[in-house]
C-alpha positions in Angstrom: 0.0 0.0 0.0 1.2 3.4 -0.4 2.6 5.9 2.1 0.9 9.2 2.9 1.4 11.5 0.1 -0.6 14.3 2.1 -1.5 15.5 5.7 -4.2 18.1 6.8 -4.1 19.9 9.9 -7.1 21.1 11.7 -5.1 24.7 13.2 -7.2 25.4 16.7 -6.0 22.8 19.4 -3.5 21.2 16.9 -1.1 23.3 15.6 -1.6 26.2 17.9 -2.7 26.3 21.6 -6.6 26.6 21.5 -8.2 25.7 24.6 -8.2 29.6 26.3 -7.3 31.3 23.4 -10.4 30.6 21.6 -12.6 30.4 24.5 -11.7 34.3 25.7 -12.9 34.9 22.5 -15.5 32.9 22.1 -16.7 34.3 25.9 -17.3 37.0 24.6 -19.9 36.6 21.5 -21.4 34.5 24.4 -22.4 37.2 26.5 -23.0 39.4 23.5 -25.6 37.1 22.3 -26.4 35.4 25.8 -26.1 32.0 24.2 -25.7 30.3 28.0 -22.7 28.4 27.0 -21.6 29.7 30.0 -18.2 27.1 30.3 -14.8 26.2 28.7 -16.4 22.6 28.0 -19.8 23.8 27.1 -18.0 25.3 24.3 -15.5 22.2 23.9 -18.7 20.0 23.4 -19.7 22.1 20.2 -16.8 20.4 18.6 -18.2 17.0 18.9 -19.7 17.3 15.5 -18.7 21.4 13.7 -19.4 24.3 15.0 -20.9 25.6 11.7 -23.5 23.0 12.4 -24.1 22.7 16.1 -24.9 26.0 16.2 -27.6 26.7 13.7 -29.1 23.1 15.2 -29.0 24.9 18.4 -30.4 28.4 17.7 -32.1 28.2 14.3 -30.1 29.7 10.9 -30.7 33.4 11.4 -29.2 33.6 14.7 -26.2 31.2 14.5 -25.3 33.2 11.3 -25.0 35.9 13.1 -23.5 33.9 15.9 -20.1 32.9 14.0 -20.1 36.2 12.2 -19.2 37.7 15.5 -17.3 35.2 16.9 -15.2 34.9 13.4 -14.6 38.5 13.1 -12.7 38.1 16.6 -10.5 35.6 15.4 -10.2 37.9 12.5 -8.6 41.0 14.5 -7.6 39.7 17.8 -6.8 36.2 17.8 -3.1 35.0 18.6 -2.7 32.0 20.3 0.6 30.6 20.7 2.2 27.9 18.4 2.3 23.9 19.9 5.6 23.3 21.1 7.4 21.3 18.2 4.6 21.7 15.4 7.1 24.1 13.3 9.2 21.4 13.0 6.7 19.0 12.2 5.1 20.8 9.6 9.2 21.3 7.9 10.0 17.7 8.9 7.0 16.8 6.7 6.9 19.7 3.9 9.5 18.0 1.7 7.5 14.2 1.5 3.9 15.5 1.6 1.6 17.8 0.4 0.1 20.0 3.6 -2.7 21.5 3.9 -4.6 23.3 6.8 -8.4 22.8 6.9 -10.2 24.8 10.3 -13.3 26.5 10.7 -11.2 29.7 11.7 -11.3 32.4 8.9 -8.7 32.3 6.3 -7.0 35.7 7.5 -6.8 34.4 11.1 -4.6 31.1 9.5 -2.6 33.5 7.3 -1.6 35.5 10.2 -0.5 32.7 12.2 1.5 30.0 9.8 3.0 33.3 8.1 4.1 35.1 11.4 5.2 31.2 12.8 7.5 31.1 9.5 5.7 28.4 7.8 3.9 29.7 5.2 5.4 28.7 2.7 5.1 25.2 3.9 1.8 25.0 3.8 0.3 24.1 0.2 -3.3 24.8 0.9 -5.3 26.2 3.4 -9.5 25.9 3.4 -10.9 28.2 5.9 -14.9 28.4 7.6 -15.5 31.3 6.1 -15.4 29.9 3.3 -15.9 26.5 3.4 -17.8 25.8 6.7 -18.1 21.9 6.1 -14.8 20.1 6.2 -16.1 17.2 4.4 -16.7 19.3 1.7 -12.7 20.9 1.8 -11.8 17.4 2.3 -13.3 16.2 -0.9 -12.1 19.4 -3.0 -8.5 18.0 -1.8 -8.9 14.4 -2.9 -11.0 15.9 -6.3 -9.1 18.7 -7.8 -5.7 16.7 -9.1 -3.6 19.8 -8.9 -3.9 20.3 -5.4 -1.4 17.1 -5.2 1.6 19.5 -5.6 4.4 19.5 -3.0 5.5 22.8 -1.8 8.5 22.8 0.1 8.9 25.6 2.5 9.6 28.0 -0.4 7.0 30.2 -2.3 7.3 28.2 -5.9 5.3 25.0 -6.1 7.2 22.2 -8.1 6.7 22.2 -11.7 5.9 18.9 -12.2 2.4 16.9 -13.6 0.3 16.5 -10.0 -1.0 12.7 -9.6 -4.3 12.9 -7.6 -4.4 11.3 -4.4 -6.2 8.5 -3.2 -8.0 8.9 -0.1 -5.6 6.3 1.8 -3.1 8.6 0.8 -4.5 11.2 3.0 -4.4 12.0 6.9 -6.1 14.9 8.6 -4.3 15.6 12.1 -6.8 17.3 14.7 -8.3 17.8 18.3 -11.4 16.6 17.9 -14.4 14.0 17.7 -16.1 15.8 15.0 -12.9 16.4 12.7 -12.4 12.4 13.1 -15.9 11.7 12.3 -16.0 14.2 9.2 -12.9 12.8 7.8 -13.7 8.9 8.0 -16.3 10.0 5.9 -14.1 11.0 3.4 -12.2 8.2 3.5 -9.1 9.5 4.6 -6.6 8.5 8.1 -6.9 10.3 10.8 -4.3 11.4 13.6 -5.9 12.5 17.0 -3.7 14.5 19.1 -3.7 14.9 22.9 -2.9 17.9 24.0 -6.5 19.9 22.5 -9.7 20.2 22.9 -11.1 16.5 23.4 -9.9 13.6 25.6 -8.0 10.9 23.9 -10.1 8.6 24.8 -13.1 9.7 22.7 -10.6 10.6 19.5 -10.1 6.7 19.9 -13.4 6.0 19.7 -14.5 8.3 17.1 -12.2 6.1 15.1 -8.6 7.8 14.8 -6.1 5.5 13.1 -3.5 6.9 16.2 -3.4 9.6 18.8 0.2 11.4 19.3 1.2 12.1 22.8 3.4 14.1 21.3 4.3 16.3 18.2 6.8 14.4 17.0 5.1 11.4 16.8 2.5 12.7 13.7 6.4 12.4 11.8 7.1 8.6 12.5 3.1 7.8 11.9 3.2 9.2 8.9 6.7 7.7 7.9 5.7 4.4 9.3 4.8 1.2 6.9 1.7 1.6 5.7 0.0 -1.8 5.3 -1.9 -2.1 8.0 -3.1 1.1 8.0 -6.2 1.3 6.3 -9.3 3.6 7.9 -12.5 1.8 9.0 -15.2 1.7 6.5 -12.5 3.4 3.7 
């Protein structure tokens, strides 16, 4: 079987430190819209399926649009969370064998801001944000459909010259935080790499069917490097 040729990362809660950052934020459209998720893990528990969804299931369209229109525009202009420990290097360990991508339901500026000012964007090969694709099943699937998406970028601006061979979706991993990421991209197909140190328990990434759950960031390198024969996603 073949090795990964690509790896998504979700950004909040894997590649940068999410638990307060977002929650100050998110705090505040809270109280501006007295939603009563009054808690860290009220909010956490939104994440068990995607935030674009929950909330509109929650407080009908109108309102949730509204809703993440506030809460987005924070991230917009004030968020800054602090990179993972190691994740740099992770994402430059990986940038010269894989394709990578980032794939969050934070706006696009917001991830801009971050990989660029953490020295990695030109690492990065792809980014799909929520504001404007809110489903990641539906980035996912523009990955694994548009063929020249499969174009290695290797921590410089050019992307290589060279015919792009679309991936298969065994070919794929998407790295992330949380139960509803896993879900979303077993549906797609693709592996999936839970990490501990985010928003959910790894306990519950194991059950929402992650391939593997790093302890830490170094670990998503030899997964992804490792033989890949038995590794291939339930129900893919």
């Amino acid at each position: 079987m073949a090795p990964l040729r690509a790896v998504l990362f979700d950004l909040d809660g894997t590649l940068v430190q999410a638990r307060d950052s977002t929650w100050r934020l998110f705090e505040r459209t809270n109280r501006a819209f007295d939603l009563g998720i009054d808690t860290p893990e009220a909010y956490f528990d939104l994440f068990r399926d995607n935030m674009f969804e929950a909330l509109p299931r929650i407080y009908g369209e109108v309102r949730a649009e509204a809703v993440i229109a506030h809460f987005l525009e924070l991230m917009r202009q004030e968020y800054a969370p602090p990179l993972v420990p190691g994740m740099v290097d992770v994402v430059r360990a990986l940038s010269s064998e894989c394709v990578l991508g980032i794939v969050s339901s934070n706006a696009v500026s917001a991830i801009r801001r971050i990989v660029v000012d953490a020295g990695i964007g030109n690492c990065i090969a792809h980014i799909f944000g929520g504001d404007v694709i809110p489903d990641k099943r539906v980035a996912i699937r523009q990955f694994l459909e548009e063929p020249s998406y499969a174009t290695l970028r290797r921590c410089s601006n050019a992307y290589e010259e060279v015919p792009p061979v679309p991936f298969a979706p065994g070919e794929v991993a998407l790295v992330t935080d949380t139960v509803g990421d896993v879900r979303q991209a077993r549906d797609c197909g693709i592996h999936t790499i839970g990490v501990t140190w985010g928003l959910h328990e790894p306990g519950r990434l194991e059950d929402a069917g992650a391939d593997f759950v790093a302890q830490w960031p170094m670990e998503i390198v030899s997964w992804v490097r490792r033989p890949m024969a038995k590794l291939v996603p339930q129900g893919g």
